[in-house]
N, C-alpha and C positions, 0 to 999 in steps of 0.2 A: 623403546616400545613397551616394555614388561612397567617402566614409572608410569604412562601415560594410564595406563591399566587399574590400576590398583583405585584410581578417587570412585569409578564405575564398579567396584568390588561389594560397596554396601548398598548397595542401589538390586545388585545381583543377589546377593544376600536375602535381602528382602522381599524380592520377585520368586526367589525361591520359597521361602518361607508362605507368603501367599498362597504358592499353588500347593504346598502339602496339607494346608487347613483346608483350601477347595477341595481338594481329591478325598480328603478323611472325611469332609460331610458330605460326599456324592457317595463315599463307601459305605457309610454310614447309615442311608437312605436305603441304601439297594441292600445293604445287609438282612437293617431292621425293621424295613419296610417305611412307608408313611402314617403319621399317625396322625389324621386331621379332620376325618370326619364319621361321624356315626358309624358308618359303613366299615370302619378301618378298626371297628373295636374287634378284640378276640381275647382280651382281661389275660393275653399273655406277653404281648408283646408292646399291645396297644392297651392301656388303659384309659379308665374315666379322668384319672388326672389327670395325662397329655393333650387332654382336648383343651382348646381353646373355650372359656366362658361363654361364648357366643353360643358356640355349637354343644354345650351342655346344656347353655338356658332352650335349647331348640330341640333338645330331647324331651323337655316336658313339654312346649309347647305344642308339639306332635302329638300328643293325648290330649290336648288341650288346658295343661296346667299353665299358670304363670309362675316361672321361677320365684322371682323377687316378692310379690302380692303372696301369693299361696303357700309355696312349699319350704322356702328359708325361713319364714318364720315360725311357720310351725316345727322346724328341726331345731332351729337355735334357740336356745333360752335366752331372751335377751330384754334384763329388767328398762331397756333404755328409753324415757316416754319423754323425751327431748324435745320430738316433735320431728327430726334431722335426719335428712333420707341417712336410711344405713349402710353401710360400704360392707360388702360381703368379702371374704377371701376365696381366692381361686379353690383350696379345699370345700370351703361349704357348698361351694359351685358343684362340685364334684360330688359331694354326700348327696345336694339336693338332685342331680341327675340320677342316682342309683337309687333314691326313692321312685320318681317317676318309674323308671323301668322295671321297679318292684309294683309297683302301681298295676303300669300296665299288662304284668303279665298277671295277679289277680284280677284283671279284670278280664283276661283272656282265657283265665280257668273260668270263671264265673259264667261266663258267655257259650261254652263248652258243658257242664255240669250243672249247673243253677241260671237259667235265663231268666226266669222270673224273679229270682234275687236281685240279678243285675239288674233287671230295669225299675225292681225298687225301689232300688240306691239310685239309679240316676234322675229317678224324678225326685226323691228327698234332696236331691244336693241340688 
């Protein structure tokens, strides 16, 4: 009975092995919390680089910037006149979202302290 056993040993092995990687990232979750959306940032647990691209380019576009058009390019120096769309890295992703939200909170003081400034500058731009 105990030879019959043993070909089912790596099979077991393995089943185990499985559920300790499930249970370490259900721990893992409930520990460090979820880091996925806007909402989830607190720049202690959650950062800007955990986000996913999507939802960094969706941090500007909530103020109404465009990531890729407007704000990478103005961050990156990039002598490149190819013509060839440019492939951003998840970091620039991440630099250009923490402009926006530098953005927006200038424009949330200005709005507070100088209205007249602000609506300035939004009809120059």
């Amino acid at each position: 009975l105990a030879i019959r056993s043993i070909p089912y040993l790596p099979i077991t092995m393995q089943l185990l092995k499985l559920f300790l990687v499930l249970q370490s990232i259900t721990l893992f979750h409930l520990v460090r919390g979820a880091c996925e959306t806007e909402d989830d940032l607190n720049f202690e647990d959650c950062n800007l680089i955990d986000l996913s691209d999507v939802v960094l380019t969706g941090i500007c576009n909530r103020i109404g910037l465009d990531m890729v058009e407007h704000v990478l390019p103005t961050l990156i120096d990039d002598d490149d006149n190819s013509g060839e769309k440019k492939v951003y890295t998840h970091e620039q992703y991440a630099m250009g979202a923490e402009e926006c939200i530098m953005v927006e909170a200038e424009m949330e003081r200005l709005a507070m302290e100088d209205p007249e400034e602000l609506e300035r500058m939004e009809r120059e731009a």
